[in-house]
N, C-alpha and C positions, 0 to 999 in steps of 0.2 A: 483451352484455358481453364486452371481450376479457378472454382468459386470459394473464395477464405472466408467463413463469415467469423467476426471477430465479436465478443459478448461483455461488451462493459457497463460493470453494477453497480458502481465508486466511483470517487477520488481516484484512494486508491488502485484501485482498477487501471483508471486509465494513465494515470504515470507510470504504472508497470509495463504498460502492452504498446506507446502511443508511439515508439522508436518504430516497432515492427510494424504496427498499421500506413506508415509512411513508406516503409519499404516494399509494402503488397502493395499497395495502391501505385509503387512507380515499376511495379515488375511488368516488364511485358507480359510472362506468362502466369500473371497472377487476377483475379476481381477481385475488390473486397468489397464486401459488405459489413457493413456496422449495426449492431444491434445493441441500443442503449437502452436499460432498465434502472431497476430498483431504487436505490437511494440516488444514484447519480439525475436522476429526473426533480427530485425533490430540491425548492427552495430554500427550506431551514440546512440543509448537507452541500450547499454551496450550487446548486443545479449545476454540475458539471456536463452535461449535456449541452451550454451555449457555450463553454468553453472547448467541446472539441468542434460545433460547430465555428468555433473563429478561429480555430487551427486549421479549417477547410476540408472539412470531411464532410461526407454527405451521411448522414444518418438514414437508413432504410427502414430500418422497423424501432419502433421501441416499446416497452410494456412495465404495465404496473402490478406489483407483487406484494408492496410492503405494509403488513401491517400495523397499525401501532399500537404503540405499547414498550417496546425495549425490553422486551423479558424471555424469558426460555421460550416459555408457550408460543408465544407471537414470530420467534425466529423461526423454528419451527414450523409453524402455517406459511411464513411468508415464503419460505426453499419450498414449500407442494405448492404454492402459487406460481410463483416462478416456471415450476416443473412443467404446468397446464400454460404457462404461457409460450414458456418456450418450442413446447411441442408442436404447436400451432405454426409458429413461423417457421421453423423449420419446414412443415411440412410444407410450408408456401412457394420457401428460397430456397428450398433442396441443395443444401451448400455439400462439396466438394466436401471439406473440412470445416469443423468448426473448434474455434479457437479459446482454452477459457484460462484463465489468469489466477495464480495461487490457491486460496485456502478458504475465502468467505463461502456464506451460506446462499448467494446468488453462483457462486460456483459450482456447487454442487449442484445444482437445479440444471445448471448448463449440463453438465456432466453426464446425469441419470438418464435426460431427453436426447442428448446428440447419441449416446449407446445404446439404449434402448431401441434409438432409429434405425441402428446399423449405420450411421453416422462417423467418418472416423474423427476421430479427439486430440486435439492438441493441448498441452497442460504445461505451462510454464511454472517456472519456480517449484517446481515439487522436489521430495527428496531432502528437505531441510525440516530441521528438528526444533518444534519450539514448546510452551507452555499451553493451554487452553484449547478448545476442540476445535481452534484451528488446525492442529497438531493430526488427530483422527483425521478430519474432513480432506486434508493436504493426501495426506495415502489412502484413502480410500476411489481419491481421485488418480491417482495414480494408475491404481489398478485397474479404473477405466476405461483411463488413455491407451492410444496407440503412438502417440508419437511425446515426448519428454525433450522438454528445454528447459534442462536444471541451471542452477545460477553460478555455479562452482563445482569444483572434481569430489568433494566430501557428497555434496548431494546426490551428485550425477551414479556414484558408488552404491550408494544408498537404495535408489531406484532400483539399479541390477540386483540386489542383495534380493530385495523384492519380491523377485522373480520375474522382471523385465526384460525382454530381448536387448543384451547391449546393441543393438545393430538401428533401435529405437530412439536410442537414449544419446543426445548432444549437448556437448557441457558450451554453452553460448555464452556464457554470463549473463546479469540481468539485466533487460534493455532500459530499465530507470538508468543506469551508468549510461548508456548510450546520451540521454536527456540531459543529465548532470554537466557531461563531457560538452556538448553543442552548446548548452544555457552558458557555460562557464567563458565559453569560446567563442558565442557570437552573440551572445543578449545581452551586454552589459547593464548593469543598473549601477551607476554612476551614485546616484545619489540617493541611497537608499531611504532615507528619510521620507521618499516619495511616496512609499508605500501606505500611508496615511492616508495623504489626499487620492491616491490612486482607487485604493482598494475599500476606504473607510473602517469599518469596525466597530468596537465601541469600549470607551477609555479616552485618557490623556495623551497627548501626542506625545510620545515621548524621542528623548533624542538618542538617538544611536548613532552618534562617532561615539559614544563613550561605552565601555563594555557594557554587552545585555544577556541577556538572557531567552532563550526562545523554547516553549515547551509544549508537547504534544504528548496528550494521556488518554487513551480508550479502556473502556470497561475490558474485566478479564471473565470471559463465558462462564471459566468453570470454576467463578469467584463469587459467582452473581449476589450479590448482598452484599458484599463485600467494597462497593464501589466509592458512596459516600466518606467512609472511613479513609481509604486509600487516596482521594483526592485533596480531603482534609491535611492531611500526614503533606501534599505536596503546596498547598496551597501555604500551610504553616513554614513549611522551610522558607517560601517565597517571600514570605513577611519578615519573615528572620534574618534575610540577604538585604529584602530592599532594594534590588539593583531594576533597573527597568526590564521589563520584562515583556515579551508576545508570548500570545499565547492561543494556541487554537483548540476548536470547539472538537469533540470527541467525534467518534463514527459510529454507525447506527447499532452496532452488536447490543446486547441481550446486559444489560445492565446503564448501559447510555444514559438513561434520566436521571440517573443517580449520580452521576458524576456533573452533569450539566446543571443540577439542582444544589450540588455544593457550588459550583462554580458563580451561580445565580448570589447565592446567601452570602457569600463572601464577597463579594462585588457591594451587597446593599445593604451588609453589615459593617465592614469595615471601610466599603470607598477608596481604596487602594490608589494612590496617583501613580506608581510604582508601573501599573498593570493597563495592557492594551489588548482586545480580543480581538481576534477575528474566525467568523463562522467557518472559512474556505480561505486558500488563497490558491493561484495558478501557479503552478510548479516552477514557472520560473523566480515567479517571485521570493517562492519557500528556498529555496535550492542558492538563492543571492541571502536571502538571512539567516541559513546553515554556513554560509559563505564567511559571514562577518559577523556571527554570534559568539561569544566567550565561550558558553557552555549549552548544549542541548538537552533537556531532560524531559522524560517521558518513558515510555514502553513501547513507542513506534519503532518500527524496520527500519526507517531512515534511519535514525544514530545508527545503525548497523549497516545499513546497504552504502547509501549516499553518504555518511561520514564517513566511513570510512576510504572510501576515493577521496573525497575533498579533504576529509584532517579533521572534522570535528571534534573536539573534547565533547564525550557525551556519558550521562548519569542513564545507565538504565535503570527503572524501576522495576521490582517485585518479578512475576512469574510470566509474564504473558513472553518473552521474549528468548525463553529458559532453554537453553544448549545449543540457539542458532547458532552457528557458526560465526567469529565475531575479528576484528580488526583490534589493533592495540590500543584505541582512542576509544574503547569503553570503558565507565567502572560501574560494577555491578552491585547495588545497595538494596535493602528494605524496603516498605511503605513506611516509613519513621521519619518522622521530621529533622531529629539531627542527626542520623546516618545521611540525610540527603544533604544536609547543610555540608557536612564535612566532607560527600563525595564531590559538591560543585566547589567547596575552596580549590580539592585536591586537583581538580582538573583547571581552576582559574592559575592554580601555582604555575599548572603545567605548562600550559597554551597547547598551539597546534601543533597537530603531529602532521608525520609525513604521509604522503599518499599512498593507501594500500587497493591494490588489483586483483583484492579476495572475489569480488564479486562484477571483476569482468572489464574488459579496456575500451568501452565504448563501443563495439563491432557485433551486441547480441543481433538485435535487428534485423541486420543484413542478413546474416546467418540463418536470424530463423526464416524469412523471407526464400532463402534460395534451397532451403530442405521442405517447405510447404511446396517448391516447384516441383521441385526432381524428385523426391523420397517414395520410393513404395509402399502401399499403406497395405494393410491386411486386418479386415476388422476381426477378424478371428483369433483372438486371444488363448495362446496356454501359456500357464505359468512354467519356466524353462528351466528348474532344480529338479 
């Protein structure tokens, strides 16, 4: 029986990987083990750690890396913390494989320590092109891996380009689609308005049978200063629209207090009734108000992954998101207030589009599940041009 150990450092994180840990954990010839770190441990980033615990997973190991601060330096130290921690458990749980999920800076930490160990590497989501050193950190982990679960056949290309053994390389899709697919088909949320009293926040309860708005904005790495400004520019459109609005708190990257500190001032300057936060919310619940929101905007993956399977009309912002590969339900605007005003009309004109299986029909999961069984691994790497 191989031993999978799986490495999540996020939110993020774990909506991306949480199809596939389901599917090891029910393989016969699979164990999995769970190892939750970095910001997913921390209370102010939603402690997603009780949430995979109430999804029924057993967490084995977890460790702390992050330090604070939100800035280059700090991100920085927090991936060589990581490094030293992750090194450790490994050496404890001697995993088969170990498992690490896209592009962040606790990825890499996963990455440098499972190859280092002569560990082999599994890397999801690689092989896609986007803005900020996530863009670097995504290939360079690449290079690492031995085994590749790209999210679509543009990426999967990409990898090989690389200089990847195609015989490495499995275009799964991304198993967030797998989550989207099951949330949409077995968890209904009836009454979304629930999501107030459910989840709390902070704001006015607003009412959503009436079109709203729902927005998700992380700092961009290779922007850093540039954060304030850029949330400004989105906070100003949102004044300008007026329509009720959610809206969630950033993630921990390397400019974060500066977008969370606009978000502060505009909240205690203007008193918005318009405006409802929330720190986290569980995937299912995000995934039901992608479901029924007019328009998404931000610079998040989702308008791109998960809109584009469900239909979202979605505003991307500025650079952090720049050549992923995209569905027809984005428009892509400035940090400017009224490019953004005029890209959410154009997409309120629109409404929803059709369903696009750019990034996979619900079946990653399994998939990556029964090639962590059977696949030959070879930690021995040469590049194959």
């Amino acid at each position: 029986m191989r031993k999978v150990c799986i490495v999540v450092g996020s939110r993020a994180n774990y909506a991306s990987i949480r199809s596939a840990m389901r599917r090891v954990q029910d393989h016969p010839d699979l164990e999995l083990v769970t190892v939750v770190g970095a910001s997913a441990l921390l209370p102010r980033f939603g402690a997603v750690v009780d949430r995979i615990r109430a999804d029924g997973f057993s967490i084995d190991h977890t460790y702390y890396m992050i330090v604070e601060g939100e800035n280059p330096a700090t991100m920085a130290k927090s991936t060589g913390l990581g490094l030293m921690e992750l090194a450790n458990i490994f050496d404890n749980i001697r995993p088969d494989v170990v498992v690490t999920v896209g592009d962040r800076f606790e990825t890499m930490s996963t990455a440098v320590a499972a190859s280092y160990m002569n560990i082999p590497l599994a890397h999801t989501m690689g092989g896609e092109v986007t803005g900020t050193i996530d863009e670097s950190i995504r290939h360079a982990i690449t290079k690492l891996a031995h085994l590749h679960f790209p999210a679509n056949d543009d990426a999967a290309q990409r990898i090989i380009k690389l200089g990847e053994d195609p015989a490495t390389v499995f275009n799964v899709g991304c198993p967030r689609i797998d989550e989207v697919q099951r949330i949409l088909d077995e968890e209904p949320f009836d009454d979304i308005n629930r999501v107030f009293e459910t989840f709390g926040g902070v704001g006015n309860r607003l009412d959503l049978d009436q079109p709203f708005l729902l927005v998700s904005q992380h700092p961009v790495t290779t922007e850093y200063g540039d954060g304030r400004r850029q949330i400004g520019a989105t906070l100003e459109a949102l004044e300008r629209l007026a329509m009720p609005t959610i809206m969630l708190w950033p993630n921990i990257d390397a400019g974060s207090d500066d977008i969370a500190k606009g978000i502060r001032q505009f909240r205690e300057t203007k008193a918005p009734g318009f405006l409802h936060l929330f720190i986290n919310l569980p995937m299912h619940a995000y995934v039901h108000l992608m479901d029924r929101c007019a328009v998404l905007i931000g610079n998040s993956s989702s308008a791109i992954r998960e809109g584009a399977y469900i239909g979202t009309p979605a505003v991307n912002l500025g650079s952090r998101q720049m050549k992923r590969q995209r569905g027809h339900n984005v428009v892509d605007t400035a940090h400017d207030a009224g490019a953004i005003v005029s890209a959410v009309k154009q997409q309120l004109d629109h409404g929803r589009y059709t369903r696009d299986t750019l990034y996979g029909d619900g079946t990653a999961g399994q998939q990556i599940a029964e090639v962590l069984a059977t696949a030959d691994v070879d930690v021995q790497k040469t590049i194959t041009y």
